[in-house]
N, C-alpha and C positions, 0 to 999 in steps of 0.2 A: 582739421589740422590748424593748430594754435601758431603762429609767428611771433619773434621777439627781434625788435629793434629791424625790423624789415626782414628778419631770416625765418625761414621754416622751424618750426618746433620737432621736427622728426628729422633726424641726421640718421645712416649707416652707422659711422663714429664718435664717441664721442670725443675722442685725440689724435689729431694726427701729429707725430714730428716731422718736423721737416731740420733737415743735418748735412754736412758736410761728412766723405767718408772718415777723417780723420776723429770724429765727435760720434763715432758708431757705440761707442763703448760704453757714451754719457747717455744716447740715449733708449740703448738697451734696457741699462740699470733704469732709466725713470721708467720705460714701458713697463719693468717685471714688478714696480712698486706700485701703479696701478691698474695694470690690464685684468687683476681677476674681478675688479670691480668696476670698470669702467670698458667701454670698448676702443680699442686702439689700433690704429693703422699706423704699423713703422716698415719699410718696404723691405729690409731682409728679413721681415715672415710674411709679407706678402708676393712674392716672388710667383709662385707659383698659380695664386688668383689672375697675377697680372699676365700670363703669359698669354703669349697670343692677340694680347690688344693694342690697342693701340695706345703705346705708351704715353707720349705726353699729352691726349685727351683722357687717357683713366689717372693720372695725377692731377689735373686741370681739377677734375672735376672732384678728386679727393679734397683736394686743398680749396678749391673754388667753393665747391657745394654739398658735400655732404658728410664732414667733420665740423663735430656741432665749435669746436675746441682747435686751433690750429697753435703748436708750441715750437717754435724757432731757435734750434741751439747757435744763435750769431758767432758768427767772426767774420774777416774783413772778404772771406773767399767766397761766405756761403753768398749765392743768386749769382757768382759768375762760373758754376761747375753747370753743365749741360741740363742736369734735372734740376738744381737747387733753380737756377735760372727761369725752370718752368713754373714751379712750386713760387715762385716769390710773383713771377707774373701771375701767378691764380690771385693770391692773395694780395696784392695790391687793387688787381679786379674788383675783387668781391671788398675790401676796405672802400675804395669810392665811392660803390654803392650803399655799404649798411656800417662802414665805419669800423674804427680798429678794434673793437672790443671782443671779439671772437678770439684775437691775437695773444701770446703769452709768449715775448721775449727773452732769451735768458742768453745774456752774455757769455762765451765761454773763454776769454783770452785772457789774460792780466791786466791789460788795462779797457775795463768795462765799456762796449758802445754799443750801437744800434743804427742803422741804417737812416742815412741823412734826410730818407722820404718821410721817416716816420714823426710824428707829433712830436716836439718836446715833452708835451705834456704827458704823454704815455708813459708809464713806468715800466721797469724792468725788473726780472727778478736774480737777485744779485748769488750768484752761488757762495762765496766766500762767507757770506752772511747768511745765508738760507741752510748751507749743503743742500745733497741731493734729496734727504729725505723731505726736507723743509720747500722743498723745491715739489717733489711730488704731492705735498700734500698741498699746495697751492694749485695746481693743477687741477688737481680732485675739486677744491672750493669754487675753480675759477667753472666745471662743468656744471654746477650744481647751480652757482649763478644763471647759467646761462638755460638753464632753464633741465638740465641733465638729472641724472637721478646715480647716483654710487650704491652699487648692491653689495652687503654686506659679507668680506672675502669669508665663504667657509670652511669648517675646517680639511675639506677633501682640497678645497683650492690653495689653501694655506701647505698644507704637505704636499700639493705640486710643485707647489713655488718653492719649497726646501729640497724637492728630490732635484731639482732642477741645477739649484746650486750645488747639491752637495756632490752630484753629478760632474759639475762642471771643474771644482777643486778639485775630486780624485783624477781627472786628467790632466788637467794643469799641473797635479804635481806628481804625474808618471813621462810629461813633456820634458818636466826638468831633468828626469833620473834616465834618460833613454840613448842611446846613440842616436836614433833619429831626433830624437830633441835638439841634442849639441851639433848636428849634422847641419839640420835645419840651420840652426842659431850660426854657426859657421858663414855657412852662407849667406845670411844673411848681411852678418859685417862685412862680406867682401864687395857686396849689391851695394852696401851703405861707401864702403871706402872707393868705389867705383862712380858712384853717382856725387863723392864728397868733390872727386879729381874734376868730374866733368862740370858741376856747379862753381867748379874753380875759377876752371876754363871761361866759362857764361861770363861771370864778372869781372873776369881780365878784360874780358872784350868791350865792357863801356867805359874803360877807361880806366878801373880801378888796379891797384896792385895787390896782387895776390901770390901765395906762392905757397906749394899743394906738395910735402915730400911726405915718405913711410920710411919707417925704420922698426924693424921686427913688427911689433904689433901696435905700435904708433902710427898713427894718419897725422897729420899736421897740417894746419891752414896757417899763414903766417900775412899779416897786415900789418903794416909798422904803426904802433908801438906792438900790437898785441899778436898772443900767439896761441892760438887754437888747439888743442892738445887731446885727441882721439885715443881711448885704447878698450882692448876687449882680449882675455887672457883667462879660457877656460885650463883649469887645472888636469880637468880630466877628457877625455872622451867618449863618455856615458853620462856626464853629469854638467847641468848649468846653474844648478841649485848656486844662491849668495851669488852668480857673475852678473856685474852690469856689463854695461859699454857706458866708460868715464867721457866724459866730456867738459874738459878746463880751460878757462879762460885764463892768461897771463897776461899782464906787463911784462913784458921782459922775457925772457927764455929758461928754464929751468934745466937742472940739473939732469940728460937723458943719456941713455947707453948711445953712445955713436955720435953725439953732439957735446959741445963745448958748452956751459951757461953763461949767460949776459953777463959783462963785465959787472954791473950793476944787482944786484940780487931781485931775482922775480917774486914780483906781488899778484897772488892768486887775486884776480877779479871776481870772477865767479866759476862754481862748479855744480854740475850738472848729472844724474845719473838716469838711464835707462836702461830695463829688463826686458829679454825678449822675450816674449809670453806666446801660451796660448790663451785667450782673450775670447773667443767663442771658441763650439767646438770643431766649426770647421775653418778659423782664422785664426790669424798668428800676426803678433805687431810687434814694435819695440813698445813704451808704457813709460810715462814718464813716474819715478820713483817719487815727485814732489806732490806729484797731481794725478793718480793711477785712474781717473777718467780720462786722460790725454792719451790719445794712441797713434802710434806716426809708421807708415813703410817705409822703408830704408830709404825710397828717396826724398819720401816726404819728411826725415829725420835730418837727411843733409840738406835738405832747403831750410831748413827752422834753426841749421846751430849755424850757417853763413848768414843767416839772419840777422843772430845773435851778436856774430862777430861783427856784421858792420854798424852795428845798433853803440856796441860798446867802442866800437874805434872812436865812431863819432865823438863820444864824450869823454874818452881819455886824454888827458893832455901828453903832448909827447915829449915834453922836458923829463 
C-alpha cells in the first residue's frame, strides 16, 4: 500500500461531498457529472449503507479516512447543522495531520468565503467562474492528482446518466401539470407565509421593527423605509407550469389592491423569483429562478428573504 503526503493510496471513495441541506441540489448535479467515473459518497444515496451504524462514526470515518477527495459546498451554516458539524470535525482532524490538500472548497453564496480555520493560502473554486461543469471537472483533476485514477464513462454509463435525467424532467413536468402538483405547491406557500409571520415575530423580539400583514395573496414584511412584497397566484388548479412565488423589495410602498401607495412613488430595489419544483424524485423545494442550484424549504425561504430585507434596510437611506 503506496501513501501520499501522509495518507493511504487506497480510499473506499474517491469524493465525498460534504453540504448543507439547502446545497442538495448542487451537489447531486456534481456527483451525477462524475460518479460514473469516479467513486462517490453523497449521503442521500447512501442512506441505506448507513443504516444501522453508527452514525457520526461512519461519517468520521467517510470524511476522516477513506475519501481519497473531500469537496465542501461552504456557506456560513455549513459545520453548524448536526452532521455538517461532524463532517467538518473529521476534516479538520485529518487536515492537522496530513494538511489541506485532500480538500476542495467551493463557495456557494454571493459573496465567496471559506471558513476562518482554513489557510489563506488555500484557493477556492469559484462557481460563478468555473460553473458546475468546470467545477466537476476540477474535481475529477483534483482525484487524479491525488493519486485516483478516472475510468473512462461508457457508453451503457453515459445512457444511464441520460435515462436518469430524462427521467427526472418527464416528472418534474407532470408535477407541474397535476392537481397534486398545485396542491402541494399550495401548501407550501401557506408553510412559507406561516413561517414568513413567525420569523417576523423572532425579529420584533430583538428589538427590530417589523410589521408582517396579507392581503389576498400578498404576504408583506414592512421595515421603514422598505417593503417586502410576497405573492404566489396559480391561474389554475392542475397547473403551476410559468407560477413563481415573486418576491420584491421596495422603497416605499406600491400601488396594491386593499392598500393606499406611498405618497412618494416606490422604487423597486430589488426582485426576486422562485419555483416550486420537484428537484429529486422524492423532494420537492422552492429553486431560486436566478441560481436553479439554490434550493430552500419554505422555511428556509422565509429565513433567506428577512435576510434579505434587513441586509437592504441597512443600506437604504431613509430620506
Amino acid at each position: 500500500m503506496s501513501y501520499i503526503g501522509g495518507m493511504k493510496n487506497e480510499f473506499d471513495y474517491d469524493v465525498a461531498f460534504s453540504f448543507t441541506a439547502q446545497d442538495e441540489a448542487l451537489a447531486t448535479q456534481l456527483n451525477d457529472l462524475v460518479s460514473d467515473r469516479l467513486k462517490t459518497f453523497i449521503y442521500s444515496e447512501q442512506q441505506k449503507a448507513l443504516a444501522g451504524t453508527d452514525g457520526q462514526t461512519a461519517f468520521s470515518d467517510v470524511y476522516g479516512k477513506m475519501a481519497r477527495i473531500v469537496v465542501i459546498l461552504y456557506r456560513k451554516e455549513w459545520g453548524q447543522t448536526r452532521w455538517t458539524g461532524v463532517e467538518m470535525n473529521a476534516i479538520r482532524t485529518r487536515a492537522f495531520e496530513h494538511g489541506f490538500d485532500f480538500t476542495v472548497f467551493i463557495p456557494v453564496e454571493p459573496s465567496p468565503s471559506t471558513p476562518a480555520w482554513l489557510p489563506p493560502t488555500r484557493l477556492y473554486v469559484g462557481l460563478e467562474r468555473w460553473g458546475v461543469e468546470g467545477a466537476a471537472a476540477v474535481i475529477e483533476q483534483r482525484v487524479i492528482d491525488a493519486g485516483g485514477v478516472s475510468q473512462p464513462e461508457s457508453v451503457a454509463e453515459r445512457a444511464a446518466r441520460l435515462k436518469r435525467a430524462t427521467d427526472l424532467k418527464n416528472a418534474q413536468h407532470q408535477f407541474e401539470r397535476s392537481q397534486e402538483g398545485t396542491a402541494l405547491a399550495n401548501g407550501a406557500y401557506e408553510e412559507f407565509s406561516d413561517k414568513l409571520s413567525a420569523g417576523t415575530k423572532t425579529v420584533q423580539a430583538s428589538g427590530v421593527k417589523l410589521e408582517y400583514k396579507t392581503s389576498q395573496h400578498f404576504r408583506i414584511v414592512t421595515c421603514y423605509p422598505v417593503n417586502l412584497i410576497c405573492s404566489w397566484y396559480p391561474h389554475y388548479t392542475n397547473s403551476i407550469e410559468n407560477i413563481d412565488l415573486h418576491a420584491t423589495f421596495y422603497k416605499g410602498f406600491p400601488a396594491l389592491p386593499g392598500f393606499y401607495p406611498s405618497f412618494n412613488k416606490a422604487v423597486q430595489l430589488r426582485a426576486m423569483k422562485f419555483k416550486y419544483a420537484l428537484v429529486r424524485m422524492d423532494q420537492r423545494a422552492y429553486v431560486s429562478k436566478s441560481a436553479p442550484v439554490k434550493e430552500f424549504t419554505p422555511e428556509k425561504l422565509a429565513e433567506h428573504l428577512l435576510s434579505q430585507l434587513m441586509d437592504i434596510v441597512e443600506r437604504t437611506p431613509r430620506d
